[in-house]
C-alpha positions in Angstrom: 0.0 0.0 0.0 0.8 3.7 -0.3 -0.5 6.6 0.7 -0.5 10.0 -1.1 -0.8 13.2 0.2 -2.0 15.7 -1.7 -1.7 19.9 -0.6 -1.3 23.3 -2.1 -4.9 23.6 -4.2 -7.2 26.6 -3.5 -8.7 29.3 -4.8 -6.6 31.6 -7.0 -7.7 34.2 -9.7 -7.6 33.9 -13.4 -4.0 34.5 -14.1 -2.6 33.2 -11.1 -0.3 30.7 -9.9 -0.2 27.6 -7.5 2.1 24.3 -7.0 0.5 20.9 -5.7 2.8 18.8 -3.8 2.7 14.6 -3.4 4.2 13.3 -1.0 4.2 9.4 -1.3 4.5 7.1 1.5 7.5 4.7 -0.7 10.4 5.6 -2.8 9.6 7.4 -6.2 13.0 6.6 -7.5 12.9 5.2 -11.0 8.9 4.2 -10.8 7.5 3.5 -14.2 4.8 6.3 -14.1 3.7 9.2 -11.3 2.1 12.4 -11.3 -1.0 14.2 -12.0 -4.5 14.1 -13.3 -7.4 16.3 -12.8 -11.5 15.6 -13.0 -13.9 18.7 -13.7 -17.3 17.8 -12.3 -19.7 16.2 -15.3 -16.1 15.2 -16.9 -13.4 12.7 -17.3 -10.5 12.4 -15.5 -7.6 13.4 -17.9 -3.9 13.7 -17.4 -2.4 16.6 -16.2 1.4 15.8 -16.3 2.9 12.6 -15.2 7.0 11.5 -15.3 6.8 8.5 -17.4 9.8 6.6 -16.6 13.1 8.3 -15.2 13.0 12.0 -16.0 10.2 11.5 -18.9 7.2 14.0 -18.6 4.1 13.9 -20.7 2.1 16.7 -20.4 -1.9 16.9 -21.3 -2.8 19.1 -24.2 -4.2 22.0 -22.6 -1.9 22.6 -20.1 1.4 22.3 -22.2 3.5 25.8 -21.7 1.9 26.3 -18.3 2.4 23.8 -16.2 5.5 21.9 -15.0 6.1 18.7 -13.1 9.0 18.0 -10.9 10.6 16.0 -8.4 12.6 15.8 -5.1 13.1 12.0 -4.6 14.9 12.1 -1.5 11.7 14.1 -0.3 9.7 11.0 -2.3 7.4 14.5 -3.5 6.0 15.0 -6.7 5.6 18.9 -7.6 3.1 20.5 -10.0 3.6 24.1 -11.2 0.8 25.5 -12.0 1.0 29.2 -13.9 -1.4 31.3 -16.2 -4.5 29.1 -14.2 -7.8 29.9 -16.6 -11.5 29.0 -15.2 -11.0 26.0 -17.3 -7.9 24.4 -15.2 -11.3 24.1 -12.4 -11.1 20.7 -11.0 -10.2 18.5 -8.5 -6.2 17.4 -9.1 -5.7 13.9 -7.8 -1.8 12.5 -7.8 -1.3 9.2 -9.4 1.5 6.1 -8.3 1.9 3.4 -10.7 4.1 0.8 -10.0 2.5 -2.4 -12.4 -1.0 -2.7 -13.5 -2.0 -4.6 -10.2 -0.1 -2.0 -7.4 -1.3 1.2 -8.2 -2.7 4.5 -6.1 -4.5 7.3 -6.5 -4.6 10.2 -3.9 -7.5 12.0 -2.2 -7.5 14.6 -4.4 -7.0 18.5 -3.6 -9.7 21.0 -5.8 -8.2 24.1 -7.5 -11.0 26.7 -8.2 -9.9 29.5 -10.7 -11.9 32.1 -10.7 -12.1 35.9 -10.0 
C-alpha cells in the first residue's frame, strides 16, 4: 500500500499561480509512471502531467507551456507548477502512483478553483 498526500490547491484568480505537492508514503526513484490528473465535475478524468519513466514528462494538451512537473526524490514528493490558471484548469487534481497494473494509487485529491 501507499499513501498520497496531496496539498497546495485553493482558490486563485484567473492568471494566477499555484504548486500541488505529493508526497508518497514509498520511494519514487525510478517508478515506471507518477504524477498528476485532474477531474472537472460532469467530466473525465484526464492527465495533467505525469514523469513517465526516469525523468520523462508527458504533459496533457491543454496545459502544455503552463504547467510543469517536478521531483525531489529524497523528499519522495511529486511537484506540480501550475501558472497562467484559466477558469478552465477548475477541477479536483488527484496524484497518481503506478508501479504495475496490479499495485497502483491514487490520492485523495486537492480541488483548484480559478476564478475571480
Amino acid at each position: 500500500q501507499v499513501q498520497l498526500v496531496e496539498s497546495g490547491g485553493g482558490l486563485v484568480q484567473p492568471g494566477g499561480s499555484l504548486r500541488l505537492s505529493c508526497a508518497a508514503s514509498r520511494s519514487i526513484f525510478n517508478i515506471p509512471l507518477m504524477g498528476w490528473y485532474r477531474q472537472a465535475p460532469g467530466k473525465q478524468r484526464e492527465l495533467v502531467a505525469v514523469f513517465a519513466g526516469g525523468s520523462t514528462t508527458n504533459y496533457g494538451d491543454s496545459v502544455k507551456g503552463r504547467f510543469t512537473i517536478s521531483r525531489d526524490n529524497a523528499k519522495n514528493t511529486v511537484y506540480l507548477q501550475m501558472n497562467s490558471l484559466k477558469p478552465e484548469d477548475t477541477a479536483v487534481y488527484y496524484c497518481y502512483y503506478h508501479l504495475t497494473p496490479s499495485e497502483n494509487f491514487w490520492g485523495q485529491g486537492t480541488q483548484v478553483t480559478v476564478s475571480s
